[in-house]
C-alpha positions as CSV (number, residue, x, y, z in Angstrom):
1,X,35.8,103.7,86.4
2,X,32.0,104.7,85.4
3,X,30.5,107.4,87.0
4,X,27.8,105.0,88.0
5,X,28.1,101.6,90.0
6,X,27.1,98.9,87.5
7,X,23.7,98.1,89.7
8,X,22.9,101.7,89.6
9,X,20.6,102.9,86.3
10,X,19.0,106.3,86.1
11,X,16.6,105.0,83.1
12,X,15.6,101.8,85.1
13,X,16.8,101.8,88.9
14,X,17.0,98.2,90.6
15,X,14.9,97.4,93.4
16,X,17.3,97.9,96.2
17,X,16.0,95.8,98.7
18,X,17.2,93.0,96.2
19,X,20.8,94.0,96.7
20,X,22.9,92.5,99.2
21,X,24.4,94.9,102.1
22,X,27.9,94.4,100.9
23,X,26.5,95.7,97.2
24,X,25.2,98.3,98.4
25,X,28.3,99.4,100.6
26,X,30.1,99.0,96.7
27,X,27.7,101.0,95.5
28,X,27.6,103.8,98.0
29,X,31.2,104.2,98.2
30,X,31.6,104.1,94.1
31,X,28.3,107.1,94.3
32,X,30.2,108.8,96.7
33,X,34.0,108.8,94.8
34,X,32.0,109.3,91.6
35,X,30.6,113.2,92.9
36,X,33.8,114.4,95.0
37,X,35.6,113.1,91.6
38,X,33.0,115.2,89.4
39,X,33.3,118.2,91.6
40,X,37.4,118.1,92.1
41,X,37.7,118.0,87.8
42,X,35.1,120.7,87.4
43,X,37.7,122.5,89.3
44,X,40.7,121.3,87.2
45,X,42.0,118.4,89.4
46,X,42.5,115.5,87.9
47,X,41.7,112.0,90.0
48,X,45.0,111.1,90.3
49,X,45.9,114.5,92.8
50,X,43.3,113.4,95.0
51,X,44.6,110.0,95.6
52,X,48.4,111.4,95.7
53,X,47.4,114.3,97.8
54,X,45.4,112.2,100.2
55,X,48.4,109.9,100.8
56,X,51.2,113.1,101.4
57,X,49.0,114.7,103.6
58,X,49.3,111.6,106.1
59,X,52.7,111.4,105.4
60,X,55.4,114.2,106.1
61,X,57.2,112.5,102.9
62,X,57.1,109.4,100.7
63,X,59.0,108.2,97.6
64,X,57.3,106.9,94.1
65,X,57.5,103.3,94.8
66,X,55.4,104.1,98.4
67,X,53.5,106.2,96.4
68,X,52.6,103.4,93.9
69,X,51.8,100.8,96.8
70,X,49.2,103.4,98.8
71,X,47.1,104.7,95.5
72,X,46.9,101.4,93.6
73,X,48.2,103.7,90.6
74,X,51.3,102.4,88.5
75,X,54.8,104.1,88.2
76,X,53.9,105.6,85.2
77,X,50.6,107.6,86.2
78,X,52.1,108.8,89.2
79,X,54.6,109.8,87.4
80,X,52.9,112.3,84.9
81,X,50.8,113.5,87.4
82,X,53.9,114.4,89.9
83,X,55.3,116.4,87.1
84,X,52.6,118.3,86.5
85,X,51.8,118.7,90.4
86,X,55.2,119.9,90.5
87,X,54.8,122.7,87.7
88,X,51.4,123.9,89.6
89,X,53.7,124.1,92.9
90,X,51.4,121.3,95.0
91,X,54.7,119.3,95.6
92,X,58.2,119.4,96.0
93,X,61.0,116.3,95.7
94,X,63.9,116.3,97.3
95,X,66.7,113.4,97.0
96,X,67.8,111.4,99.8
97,X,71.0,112.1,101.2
98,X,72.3,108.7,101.1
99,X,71.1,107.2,98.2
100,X,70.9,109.9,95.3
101,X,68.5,107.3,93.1
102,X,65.8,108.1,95.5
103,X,63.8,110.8,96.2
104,X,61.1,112.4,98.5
105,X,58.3,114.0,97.5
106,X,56.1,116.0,99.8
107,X,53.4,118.6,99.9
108,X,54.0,122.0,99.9
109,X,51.5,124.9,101.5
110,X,49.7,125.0,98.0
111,X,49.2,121.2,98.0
112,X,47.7,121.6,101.5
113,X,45.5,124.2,100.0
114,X,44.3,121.2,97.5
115,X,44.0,119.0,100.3
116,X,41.7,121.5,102.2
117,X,39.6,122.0,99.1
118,X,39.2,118.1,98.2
119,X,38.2,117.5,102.0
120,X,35.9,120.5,101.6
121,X,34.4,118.7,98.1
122,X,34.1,115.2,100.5
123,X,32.4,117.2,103.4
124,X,29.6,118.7,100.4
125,X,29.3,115.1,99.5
126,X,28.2,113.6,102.5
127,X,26.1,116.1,103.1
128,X,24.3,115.2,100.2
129,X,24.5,111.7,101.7
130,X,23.0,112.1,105.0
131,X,21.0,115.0,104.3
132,X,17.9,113.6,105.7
133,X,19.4,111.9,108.9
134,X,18.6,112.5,112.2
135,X,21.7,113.2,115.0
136,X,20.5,109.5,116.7
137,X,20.2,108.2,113.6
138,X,23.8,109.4,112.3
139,X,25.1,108.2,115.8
140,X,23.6,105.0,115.6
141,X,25.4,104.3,111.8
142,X,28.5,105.5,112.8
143,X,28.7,102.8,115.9
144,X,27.8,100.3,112.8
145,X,30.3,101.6,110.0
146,X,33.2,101.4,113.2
147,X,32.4,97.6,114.1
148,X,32.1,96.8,110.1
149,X,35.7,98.7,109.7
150,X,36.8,96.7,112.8
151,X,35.8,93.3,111.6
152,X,37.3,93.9,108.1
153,X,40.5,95.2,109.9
154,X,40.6,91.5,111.9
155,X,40.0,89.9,109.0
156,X,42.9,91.1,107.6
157,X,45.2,91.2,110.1
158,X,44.2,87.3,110.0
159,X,44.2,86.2,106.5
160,X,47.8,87.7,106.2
């Protein structure tokens, strides 16, 4: 992915009242993943421990395949970055008891150490973000984000 959203230019910015909300929703979320992922790699993490570590630390444990389904990486990717977040001590695997083909991998208190830092890295970010908000007006966004979440939610839960 480019570090910029493809409406976004530095040499010739678009007009922004031209884009629609749902482009600028794209956009804000691809500005927002493009700093934490600048600021997480100037401090040797690749992208791919973000998204893994994001999904252990909601889950006590989860195998490759869940793994591959929750960060939209393939087996691969995961893969090679498991085995490397297993040499830098983040995770640990463990096989399952009844079924020796699979196994678990979970976070250990280094990886929670990661996790702390990349939620640190997001925290920076949206200050950057709503730097110049007041508290009414970040209350007043926050009821909109939740009702846009919720909609999205029932449209999914619908379309299934």
């Amino acid at each position: 992915m480019s570090e910029k959203p493809h409406h976004i230019c530095t040499q010739n910015p678009p007009d922004l009242n031209k884009l629609t909300e749902g482009m600028l929703f794209n956009d804000i979320s691809r500005l927002f993943d493009a700093r934490v992922r600048r600021e997480t790699e100037r401090a040797g993490f690749p992208q791919g421990y973000r998204r893994i570590v994001f999904h252990l630390s909601h889950n006590e444990k989860l195998t490759l395949n869940e793994l591959v389904k929750l960060t939209h990486m393939k087996a691969p990717s995961i893969s090679v970055q498991l085995q490397k977040m297993e040499q830098e001590k983040l995770i640990t695997r463990e096989s399952d008891e009844n079924d020796l083909r699979k196994s678990y991998i979970s976070l250990t208190e280094k990886g929670r150490e990661c996790e702390k830092f990349f939620i640190s890295k997001c925290k920076e970010t949206e200050k950057v973000m709503f730097g110049n908000f007041s508290s009414e007006e970040m209350k007043i966004l926050k009821g909109y984000l939740k009702k846009i979440t919720e909609n999205l939610i029932i449209d999914m839960e619908e379309h299934r």
